[in-house]
KELO-915228 format. One line per 10 residues: number of its first residue (from 0); their letters; for each residue x, z, y of C-alpha. Coordinates in steps of 0.05 Angstrom, whole numbers, always signed. Layout:
! residues N
NUM) a) X,Z,Y; ...
END
This chain:
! residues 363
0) xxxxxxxxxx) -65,+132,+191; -33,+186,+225; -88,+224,+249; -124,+213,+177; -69,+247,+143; -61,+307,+196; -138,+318,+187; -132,+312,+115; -72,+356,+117; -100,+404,+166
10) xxxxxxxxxx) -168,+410,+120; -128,+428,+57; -79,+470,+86; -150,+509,+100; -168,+505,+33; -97,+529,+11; -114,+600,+53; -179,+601,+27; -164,+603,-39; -113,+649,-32
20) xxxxxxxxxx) -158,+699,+3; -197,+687,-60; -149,+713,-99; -126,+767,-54; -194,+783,-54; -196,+793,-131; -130,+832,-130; -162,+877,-84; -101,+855,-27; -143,+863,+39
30) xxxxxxxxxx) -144,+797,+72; -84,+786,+134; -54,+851,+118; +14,+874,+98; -2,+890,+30; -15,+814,+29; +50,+801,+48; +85,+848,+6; +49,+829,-59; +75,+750,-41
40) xxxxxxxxxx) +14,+704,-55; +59,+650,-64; +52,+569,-99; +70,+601,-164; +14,+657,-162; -42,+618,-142; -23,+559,-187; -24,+618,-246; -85,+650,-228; -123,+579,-228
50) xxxxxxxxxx) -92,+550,-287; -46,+601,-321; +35,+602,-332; +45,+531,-357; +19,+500,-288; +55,+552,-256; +124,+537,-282; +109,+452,-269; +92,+472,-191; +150,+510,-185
60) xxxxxxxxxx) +201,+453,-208; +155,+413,-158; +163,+455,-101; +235,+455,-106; +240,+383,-112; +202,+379,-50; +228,+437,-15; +301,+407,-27; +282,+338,-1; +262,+362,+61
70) xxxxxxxxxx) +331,+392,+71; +355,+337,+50; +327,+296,+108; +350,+354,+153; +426,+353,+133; +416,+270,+135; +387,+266,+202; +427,+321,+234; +493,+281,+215; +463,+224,+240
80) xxxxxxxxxx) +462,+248,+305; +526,+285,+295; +552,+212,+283; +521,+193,+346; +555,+243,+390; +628,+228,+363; +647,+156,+346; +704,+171,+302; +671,+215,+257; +635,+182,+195
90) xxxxxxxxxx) +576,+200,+163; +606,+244,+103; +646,+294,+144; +591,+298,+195; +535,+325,+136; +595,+371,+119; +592,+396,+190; +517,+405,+183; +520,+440,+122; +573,+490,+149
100) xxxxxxxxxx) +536,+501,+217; +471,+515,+166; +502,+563,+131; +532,+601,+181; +464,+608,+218; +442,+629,+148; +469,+702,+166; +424,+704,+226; +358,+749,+233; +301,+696,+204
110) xxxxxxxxxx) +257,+726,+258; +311,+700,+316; +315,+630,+278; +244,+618,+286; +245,+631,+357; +300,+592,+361; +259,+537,+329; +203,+537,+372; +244,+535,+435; +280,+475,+406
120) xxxxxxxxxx) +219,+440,+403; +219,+428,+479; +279,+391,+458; +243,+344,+409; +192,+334,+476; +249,+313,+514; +267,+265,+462; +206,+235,+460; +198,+224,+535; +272,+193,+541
130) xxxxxxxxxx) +252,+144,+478; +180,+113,+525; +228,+115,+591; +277,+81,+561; +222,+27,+537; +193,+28,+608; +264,+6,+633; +290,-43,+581; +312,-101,+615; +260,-140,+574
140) xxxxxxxxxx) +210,-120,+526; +203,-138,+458; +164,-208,+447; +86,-206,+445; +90,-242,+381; +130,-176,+352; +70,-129,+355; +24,-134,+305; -48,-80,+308; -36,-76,+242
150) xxxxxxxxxx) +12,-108,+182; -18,-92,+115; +35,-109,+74; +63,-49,+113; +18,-2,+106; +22,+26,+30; +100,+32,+46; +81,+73,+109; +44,+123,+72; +94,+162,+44
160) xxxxxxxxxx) +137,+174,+99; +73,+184,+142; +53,+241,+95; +119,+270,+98; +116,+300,+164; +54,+329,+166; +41,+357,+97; +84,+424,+106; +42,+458,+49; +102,+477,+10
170) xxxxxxxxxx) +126,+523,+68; +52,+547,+86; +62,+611,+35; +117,+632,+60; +109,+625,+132; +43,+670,+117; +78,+721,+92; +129,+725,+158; +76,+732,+201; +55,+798,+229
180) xxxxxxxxxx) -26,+775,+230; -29,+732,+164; -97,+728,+184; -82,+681,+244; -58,+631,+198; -111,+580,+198; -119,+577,+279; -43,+563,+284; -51,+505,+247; -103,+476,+270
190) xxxxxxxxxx) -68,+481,+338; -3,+458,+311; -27,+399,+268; -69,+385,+339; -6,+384,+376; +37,+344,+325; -16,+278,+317; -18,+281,+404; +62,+280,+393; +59,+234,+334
200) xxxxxxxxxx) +9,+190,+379; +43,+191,+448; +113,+169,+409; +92,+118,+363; +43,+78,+399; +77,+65,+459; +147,+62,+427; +122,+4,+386; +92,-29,+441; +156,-34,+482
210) xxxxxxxxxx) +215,-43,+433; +168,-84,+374; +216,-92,+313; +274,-70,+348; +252,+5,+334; +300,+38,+296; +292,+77,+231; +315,+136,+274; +281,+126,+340; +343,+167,+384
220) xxxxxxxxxx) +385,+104,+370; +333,+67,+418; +349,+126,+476; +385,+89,+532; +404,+23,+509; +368,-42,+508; +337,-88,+456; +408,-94,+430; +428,-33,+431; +481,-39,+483
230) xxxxxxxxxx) +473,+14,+535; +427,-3,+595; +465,+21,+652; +463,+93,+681; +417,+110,+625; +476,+116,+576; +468,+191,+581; +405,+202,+556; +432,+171,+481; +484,+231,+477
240) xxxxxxxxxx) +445,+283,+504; +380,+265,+459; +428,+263,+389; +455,+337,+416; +391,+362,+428; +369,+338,+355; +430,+366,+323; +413,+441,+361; +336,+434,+330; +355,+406,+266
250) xxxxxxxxxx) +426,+445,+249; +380,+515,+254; +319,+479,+221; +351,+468,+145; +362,+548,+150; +282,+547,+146; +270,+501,+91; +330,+539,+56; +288,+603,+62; +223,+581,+16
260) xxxxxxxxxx) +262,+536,-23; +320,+600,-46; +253,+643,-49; +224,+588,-106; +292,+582,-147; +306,+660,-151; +239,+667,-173; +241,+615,-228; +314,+647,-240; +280,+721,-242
270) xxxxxxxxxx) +228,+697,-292; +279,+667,-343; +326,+715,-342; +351,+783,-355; +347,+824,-284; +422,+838,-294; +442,+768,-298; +380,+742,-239; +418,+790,-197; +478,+770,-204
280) xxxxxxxxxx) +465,+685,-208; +419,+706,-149; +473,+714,-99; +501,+651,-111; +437,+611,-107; +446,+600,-25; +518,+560,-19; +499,+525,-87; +442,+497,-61; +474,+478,+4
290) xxxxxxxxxx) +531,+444,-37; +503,+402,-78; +449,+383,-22; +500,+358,+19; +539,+318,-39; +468,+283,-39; +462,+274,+29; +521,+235,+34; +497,+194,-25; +430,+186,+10
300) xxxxxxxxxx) +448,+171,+86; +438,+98,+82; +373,+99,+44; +339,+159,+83; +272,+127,+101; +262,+104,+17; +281,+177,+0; +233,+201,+50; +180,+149,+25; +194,+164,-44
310) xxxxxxxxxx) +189,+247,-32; +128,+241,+14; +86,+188,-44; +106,+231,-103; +105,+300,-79; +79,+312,-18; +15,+280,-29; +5,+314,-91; +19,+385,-60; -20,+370,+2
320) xxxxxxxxxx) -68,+330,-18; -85,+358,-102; -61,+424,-117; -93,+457,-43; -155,+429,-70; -165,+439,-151; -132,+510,-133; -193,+531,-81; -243,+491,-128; -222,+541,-189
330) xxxxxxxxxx) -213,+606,-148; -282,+597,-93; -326,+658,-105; -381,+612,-100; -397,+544,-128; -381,+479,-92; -442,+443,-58; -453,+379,-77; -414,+341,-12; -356,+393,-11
340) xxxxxxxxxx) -352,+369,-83; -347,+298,-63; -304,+302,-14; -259,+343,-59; -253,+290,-111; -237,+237,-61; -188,+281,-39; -153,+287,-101; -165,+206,-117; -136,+192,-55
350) xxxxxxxxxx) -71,+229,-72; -61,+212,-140; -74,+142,-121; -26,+141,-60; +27,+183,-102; +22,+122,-158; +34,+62,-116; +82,+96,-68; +130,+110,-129; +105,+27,-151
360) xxx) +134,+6,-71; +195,+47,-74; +220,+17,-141
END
């Protein structure tokens, strides 16, 4: 499942470019340039150029939905770990803490942030390595009778939080127009959905084999303690220094998510109203977000992985798997042959079915 959805995702994310050099195309933007940056072929645009303002305005309130759910799992899983590092601090003054350190980075060059962001991704390596050595050295594995090839009563709830991950398509827009070669887009992800389904692969497989149902929800809680969670001796360490490391990559990453998702909401806010009063309800947009995100964080700490499921069924797989493709379907310069049609309406079956009963499982 994990490598279908990163191929699925990685295919429509390539439809999502095409069809907006389509469009540049018409608006006479030359394609990867900074003129193509600068005129901000965004969700919105490309959603109004296929099917006019009233789809538009729907995939914007989408977008922000999603956009705010992932920092929603950001400011959750950061406190998490902030929780981890300091026993005596619970898990509603810790998503404060994460919230504070967010906006505070908030101030800092977007260009330095995302360089920060790759960097920390060594750290999310690490992670991953201390999780299998910490399997290899559990005192004793999980049962054989634990680890099942595959559960299928497990599988439908799986989907959403599968999707989650990989379906970045709500941030694709934006990160085009930060590049400096737009145009390079599609080759960095392919390589980065390539790298995240070996990740993804090396993690999960493994990771299941060893602990069975003892895997936690957040798999750092498994660093460096056994079966029952009680620390396995002189691996102790490894627990603390893996829930830093996390807070480091994920502390900088809501900054990020804030960017598209405060770029969405001032647009909707520029549309609606008059430029005096978008400029002025502009400037607050940033710390109002960030409050009431983390008054719903707390709220949502204990149920993270059905907020995740619920966010990845309903929205993600519509944005990754739906809108990439009815958008490049309406905007092509040519018409569709016959199997690209196919496989486009499978597409879109496939994500308005798996939308449907992922919202059915979470209720």
């Amino acid at each position: 499942l994990i490598l279908f959805f990163v191929a699925c995702s990685a295919y429509t994310g390539h439809l999502m470019f095409s069809a907006m050099q389509a469009e540049g195309a018409r608006q006479c933007i030359p394609s990867g340039s900074r003129a193509a940056r600068q005129i901000t072929l965004d969700w919105g645009q490309l959603v109004n150029a296929a099917f006019g303002p009233g789809a538009k305005a729907a995939v914007e309130l989408f977008l922000i939905v999603e956009l705010w759910g992932y920092l929603l799992s950001s400011i959750v899983c950061s406190a998490m770990n902030i929780t981890q590092l300091f026993d005596r601090i619970s898990i509603f003054p810790a998503v404060g803490l994460s919230v504070i350190g967010a906006y505070g980075l908030t101030f800092v060059p977007t260009k330095t942030l995302t360089k920060v962001n790759v960097m920390s991704n060594l750290v999310f390596l690490a992670c991953g390595l201390m999780f299998i050595v910490t399997g290899l050295m559990l005192p004793s594995k999980a049962p054989a009778a634990e680890v099942e090839m595959v559960k299928p009563h497990g599988l439908l709830a799986a989907c959403g939080v599968l999707v989650f991950s990989p379906a970045g398509h709500s941030f694709f827009p934006r990160v085009i127009q930060q590049m400096e070669e737009p145009s390079k887009f599609p080759t960095c992800m392919k390589r980065a959905y390539l790298a995240a389904a070996m990740v993804y692969i090396a993690v999960a497989v493994p990771g299941y084999y060893l602990f069975g149902n003892a895997t936690q929800p957040s798999v750092l809680a498994n660093i460096g303690v056994d079966l029952k969670l009680a620390p396995i001796p002189n691996f102790g360490w490894m627990n603390t220094a893996a829930a830093l490391g996390m807070v480091m990559k994920l502390v900088p990453n809501q900054v990020l998510v804030l960017s598209p998702l405060s770029a969405v909401i001032k647009g909707v806010l520029k549309t609606r109203l008059s430029e005096s009063s978008a400029d002025a309800v502009q400037v607050a947009v940033l710390p109002t977000v960030l409050l009431v995100s983390a008054l719903m964080a707390a709220h949502f700490a204990k149920e993270m992985a059905l907020l995740m499921n619920l966010l990845g069924s309903c929205f993600c797989m519509n944005l990754a798997f739906v809108l990439p493709v009815i958008c490049y379907w309406r905007l092509a310069p040519e018409p569709l042959s016959m199997c690209r049609q196919f496989l486009s309406v499978a597409l879109v079956a496939m994500g308005l079915s798996f939308a449907v009963l992922g919202v059915v499982s979470c209720l």
